[in-house]
N, C-alpha and C positions, 0 to 999 in steps of 0.2 A: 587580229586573231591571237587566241591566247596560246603559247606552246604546251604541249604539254611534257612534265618532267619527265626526264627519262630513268631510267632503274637506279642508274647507281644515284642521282638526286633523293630517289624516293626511300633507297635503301639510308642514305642517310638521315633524313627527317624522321624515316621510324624510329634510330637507334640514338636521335637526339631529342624525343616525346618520350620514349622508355626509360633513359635517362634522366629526364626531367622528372617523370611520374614521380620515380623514389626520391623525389628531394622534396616534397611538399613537406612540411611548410617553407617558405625559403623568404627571408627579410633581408633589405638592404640594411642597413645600418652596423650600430655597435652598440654593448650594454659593458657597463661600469660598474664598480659596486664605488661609492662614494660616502663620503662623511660629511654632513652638514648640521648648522644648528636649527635651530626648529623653529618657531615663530615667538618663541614665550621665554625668551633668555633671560628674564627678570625672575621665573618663576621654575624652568626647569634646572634643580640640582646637576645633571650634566653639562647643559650647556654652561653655568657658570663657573664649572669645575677646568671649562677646556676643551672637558671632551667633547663629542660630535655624535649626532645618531645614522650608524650606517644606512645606507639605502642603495637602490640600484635604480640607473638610471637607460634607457633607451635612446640615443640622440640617432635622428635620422634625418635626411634632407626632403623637404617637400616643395615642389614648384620654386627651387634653388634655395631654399632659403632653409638653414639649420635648424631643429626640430629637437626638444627633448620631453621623453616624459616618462613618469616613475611608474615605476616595476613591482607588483607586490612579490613578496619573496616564493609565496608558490608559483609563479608562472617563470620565473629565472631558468628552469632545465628546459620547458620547454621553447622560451625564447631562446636560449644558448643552439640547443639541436635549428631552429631556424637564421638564426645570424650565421653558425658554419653550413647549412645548406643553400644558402644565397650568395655565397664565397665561392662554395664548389659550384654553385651554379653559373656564376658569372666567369671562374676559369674556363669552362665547357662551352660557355656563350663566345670567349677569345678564341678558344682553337678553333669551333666552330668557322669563323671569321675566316682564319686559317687554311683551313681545309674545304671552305667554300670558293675561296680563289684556287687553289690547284685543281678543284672539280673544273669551275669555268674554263683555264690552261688547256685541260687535258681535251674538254670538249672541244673547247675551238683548234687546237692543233690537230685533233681527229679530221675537223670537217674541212679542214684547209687540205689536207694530204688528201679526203677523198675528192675532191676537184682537181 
């Protein structure tokens, strides 16, 4: 039989969904901005000069295994706003953690004192 949560469980799941809501969008990873040469260095005057064509780059992990892929320059603020929302979101996932063991503590020392 399934127990069901008691208030202050439930008080927290609300105030860690409300918290979540305002962080959509939220990415694990990270983005770069990087300089590379381009595929035609025989043919591009920059790349032969040295220089390099900025870009931005997204690496992120998928089924363990490292991931990158390029950014055009209009989506960068909104990937930026989601890379720091999955940051603050995973700080909130730790405390969570946190404060998921001192609820269980507090519960089971409650039901130990009422026996």
């Amino acid at each position: 039989m399934k127990k069901k949560p008691d208030r202050e469980e439930r008080d927290a799941r609300e105030a860690f969904l409300a918290a979540a809501r305002g962080l959509w969008p939220a990415v694990k990873g990270s983005l770069a901005r990087v300089a590379r040469p381009c595929g035609r260095p025989g043919q591009c005057a920059a790349c032969r000069s040295g220089r390099r064509h900025p870009m931005w780059i997204f690496t992120f992990r998928q089924e363990g295994r490292l991931r990158c892929r390029y950014v055009a320059e209009g989506l960068v603020p909104a990937l930026r706003r989601a890379v720091a929302n999955g940051r603050k979101l995973e700080k909130r996932l730790s405390e969570e953690g946190a404060a998921l063991i001192e609820r269980y503590r507090r519960a089971r020392s409650s039901r130990e004192a009422q026996e």
